[in-house]
Every structure is written in structure tokens, then in C-alpha cells.
C-alpha positions as CSV (number, residue, x, y, z in Angstrom):
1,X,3.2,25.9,-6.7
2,X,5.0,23.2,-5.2
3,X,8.1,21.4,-6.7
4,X,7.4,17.8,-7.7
5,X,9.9,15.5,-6.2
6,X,11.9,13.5,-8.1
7,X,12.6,9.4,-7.7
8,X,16.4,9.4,-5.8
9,X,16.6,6.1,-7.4
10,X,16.6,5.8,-11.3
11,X,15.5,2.5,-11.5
12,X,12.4,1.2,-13.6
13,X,11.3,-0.8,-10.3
14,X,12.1,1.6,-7.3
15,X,8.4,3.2,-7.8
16,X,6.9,0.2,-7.5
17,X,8.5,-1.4,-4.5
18,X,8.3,2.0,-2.5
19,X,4.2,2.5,-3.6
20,X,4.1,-1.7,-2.3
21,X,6.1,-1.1,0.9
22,X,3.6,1.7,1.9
23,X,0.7,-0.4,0.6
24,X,1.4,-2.9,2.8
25,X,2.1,-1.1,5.8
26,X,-1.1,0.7,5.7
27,X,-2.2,-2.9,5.6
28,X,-1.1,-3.4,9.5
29,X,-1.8,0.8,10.2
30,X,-5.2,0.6,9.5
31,X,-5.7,-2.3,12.1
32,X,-4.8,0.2,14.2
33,X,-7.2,3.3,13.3
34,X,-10.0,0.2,12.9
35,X,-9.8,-0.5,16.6
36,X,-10.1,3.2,17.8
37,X,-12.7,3.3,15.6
38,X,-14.6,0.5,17.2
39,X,-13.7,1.3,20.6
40,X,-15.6,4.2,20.2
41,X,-18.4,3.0,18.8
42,X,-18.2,4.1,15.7
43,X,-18.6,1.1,13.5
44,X,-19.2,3.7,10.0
45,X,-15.8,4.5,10.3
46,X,-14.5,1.2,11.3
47,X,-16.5,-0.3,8.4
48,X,-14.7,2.8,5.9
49,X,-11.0,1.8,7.3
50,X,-11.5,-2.0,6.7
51,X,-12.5,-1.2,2.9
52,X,-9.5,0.7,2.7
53,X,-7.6,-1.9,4.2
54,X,-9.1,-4.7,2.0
55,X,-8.4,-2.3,-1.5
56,X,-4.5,-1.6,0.4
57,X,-4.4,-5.5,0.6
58,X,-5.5,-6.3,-3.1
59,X,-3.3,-3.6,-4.5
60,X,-0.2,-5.4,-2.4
61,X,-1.1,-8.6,-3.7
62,X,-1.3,-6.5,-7.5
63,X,2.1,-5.5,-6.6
64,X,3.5,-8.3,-5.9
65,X,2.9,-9.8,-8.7
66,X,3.9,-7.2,-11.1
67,X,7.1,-7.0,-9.1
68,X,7.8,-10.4,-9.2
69,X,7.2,-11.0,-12.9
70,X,9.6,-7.9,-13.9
71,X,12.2,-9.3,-11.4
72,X,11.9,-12.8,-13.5
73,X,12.1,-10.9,-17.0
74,X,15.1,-9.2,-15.7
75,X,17.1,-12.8,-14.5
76,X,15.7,-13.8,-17.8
């Protein structure tokens, strides 16, 4: 059984901006893994990594947004 790990930060928006950091650079990883992919000649898997990328790009932009709007409520 493994321990679950606990937030070091206690704050409501720490989760969120750590899952978007990671989001995003998958974003710019995958670019990466895509061209490997193709270089071999293996366009199944460089077809598989650019969906990925594309749902890693709309969950940033989800992110960003849901960041952004708590970030006003809080100023508010």
C-alpha cells in the first residue's frame, strides 16, 4: 500500500496551478516524443502523442481560466 502524498501547500489554488504547470509542459514535451515518433516512421504513435498533446492543450487553456477567475474572486 503506498502512502498518498499530501499537498505541501494548503492553499485552495496550489493543486490547480501545479496540475496546469505540468499540463502545459507536456504541451512542449510531447513535441518532442512526436518527432521521434515520426522520425521513425511511425506516424500511429505520432498521430496518439498529438491527441494527447491537443487534450494537454485544452485542459491548459481549462485551467487557465478556472485560475484566472478564482484569482479575480479573490481581489474581489
Amino acid at each position: 500500500m503506498t502512502k498518498e502524498q499530501i499537498s505541501p501547500v494548503k492553499d485552495q489554488n496550489y493543486d490547480l496551478i501545479h496540475v496546469l504547470q505540468m499540463s502545459l509542459q507536456h504541451i512542449w514535451k510531447l513535441d518532442t516524443y512526436i518527432a521521434d515518433a515520426e522520425s521513425r516512421g511511425d506516424t500511429e504513435l505520432a498521430t496518439w502523442f498529438r491527441k494527447m498533446q491537443e487534450n494537454n492543450r485544452k485542459a491548459g487553456e481549462q485551467g487557465k481560466k478556472m485560475l484566472m477567475s478564482r484569482l479575480q474572486e479573490e481581489m474581489s
